[in-house]
N, C-alpha and C positions, 0 to 999 in steps of 0.2 A: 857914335854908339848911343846919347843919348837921346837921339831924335827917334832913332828906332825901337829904344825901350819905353818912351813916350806916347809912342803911336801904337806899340801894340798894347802897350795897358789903355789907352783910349779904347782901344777895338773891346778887350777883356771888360769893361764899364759897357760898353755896348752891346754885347754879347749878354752877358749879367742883366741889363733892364728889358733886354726881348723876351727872353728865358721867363723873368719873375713876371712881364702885360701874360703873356702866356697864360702863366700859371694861375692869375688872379682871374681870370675870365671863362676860362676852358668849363670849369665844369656849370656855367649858363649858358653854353651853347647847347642850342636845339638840332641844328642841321648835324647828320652824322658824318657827311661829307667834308663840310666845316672843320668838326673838332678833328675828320681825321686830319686835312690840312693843317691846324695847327700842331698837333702832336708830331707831325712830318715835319714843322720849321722848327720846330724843340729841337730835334735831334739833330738836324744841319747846324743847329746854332752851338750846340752842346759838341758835335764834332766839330766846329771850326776852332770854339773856345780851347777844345784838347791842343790842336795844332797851335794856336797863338800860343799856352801855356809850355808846350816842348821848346818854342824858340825862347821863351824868360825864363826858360830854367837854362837853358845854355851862359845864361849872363845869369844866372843866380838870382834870379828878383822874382816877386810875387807879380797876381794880377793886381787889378783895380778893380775897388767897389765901385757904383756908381755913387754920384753925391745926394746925400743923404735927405738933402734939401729938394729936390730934383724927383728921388724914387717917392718917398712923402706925397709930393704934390700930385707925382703919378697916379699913387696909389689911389688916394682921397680924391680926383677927378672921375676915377673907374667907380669906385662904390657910390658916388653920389650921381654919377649918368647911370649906371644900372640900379640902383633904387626909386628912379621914376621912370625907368625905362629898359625892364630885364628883356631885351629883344637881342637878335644876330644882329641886326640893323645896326645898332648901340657897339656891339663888341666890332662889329666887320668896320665903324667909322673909328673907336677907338685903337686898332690895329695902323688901320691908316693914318693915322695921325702919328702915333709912335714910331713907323716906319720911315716917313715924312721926316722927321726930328731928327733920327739916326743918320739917316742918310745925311741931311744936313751937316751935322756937327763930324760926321768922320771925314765928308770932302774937305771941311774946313781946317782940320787937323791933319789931312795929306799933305794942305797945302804948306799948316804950317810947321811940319815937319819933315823940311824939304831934304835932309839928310838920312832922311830914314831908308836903313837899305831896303834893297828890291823885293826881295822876299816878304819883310813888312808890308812893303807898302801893295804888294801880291795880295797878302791876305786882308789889309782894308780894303781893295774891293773887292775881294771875296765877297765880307761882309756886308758891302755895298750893294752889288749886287744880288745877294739874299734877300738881303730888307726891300731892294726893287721890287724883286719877282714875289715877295711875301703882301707888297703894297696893293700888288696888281692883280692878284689872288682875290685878296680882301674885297675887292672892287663888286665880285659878282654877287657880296651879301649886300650890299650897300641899300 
């Protein structure tokens, strides 16, 4: 049990830092194509968050923020590439990098939360594959 409430407060932190790159960059997008694309991975990412958040309240437990240290650096990366550089070009490589990341750290935490039941680990690559197909998106601003 707690590999599986491990692994989806992982996915809940990961969910939570796509949501906030989102939100931090959306309104310097120029293409309107783009922003609708992102406002579309908002919402997959905000309904998956729902669904991980129904399975932790079955066991009683919150999500996870991400680490404070981590959104910070985020954050402060994204305002200092777009204040020398307010382009798609800038947000469509900072998307991919973040997705990049994600995707990273959740294979790495399937693997080490090898008890995590099915359904968990159902909805890490849910996740997984979101950040894929949101990485692959991004590709055509680049």
């Amino acid at each position: 049990m707690s590999d599986t409430i491990s692994l989806l407060k992982e996915c809940d932190a990961g969910i939570k830092m796509g949501i906030e790159a989102i939100n931090e960059v959306i309104e310097h997008v120029k293409d309107k194509e783009f922003k609708q694309k992102l406002v579309n991975y908002k919402k997959d990412y905000n309904f998956l968050q729902d669904e991980i958040q129904k399975m932790l309240d079955r066991f009683d437990k919150d999500g996870k923020n991400p680490n404070p240290i981590a959104k910070g650096m985020s954050k402060m990366k994204t305002a200092i590439k777009l204040s020398f550089n307010d382009t798609d070009v800038t947000i469509a490589d900072l998307m991919t990098e973040g997705c990049n990341m994600g995707v990273k750290s959740l294979n790495k935490y399937l693997n080490e939360y090898k008890k995590a039941d099915d359904k968990a680990k159902e909805l890490a690559k849910k996740l997984i594959r979101l950040m894929d197909n949101q990485e692959f998106d991004m590709r055509k601003y680049l």
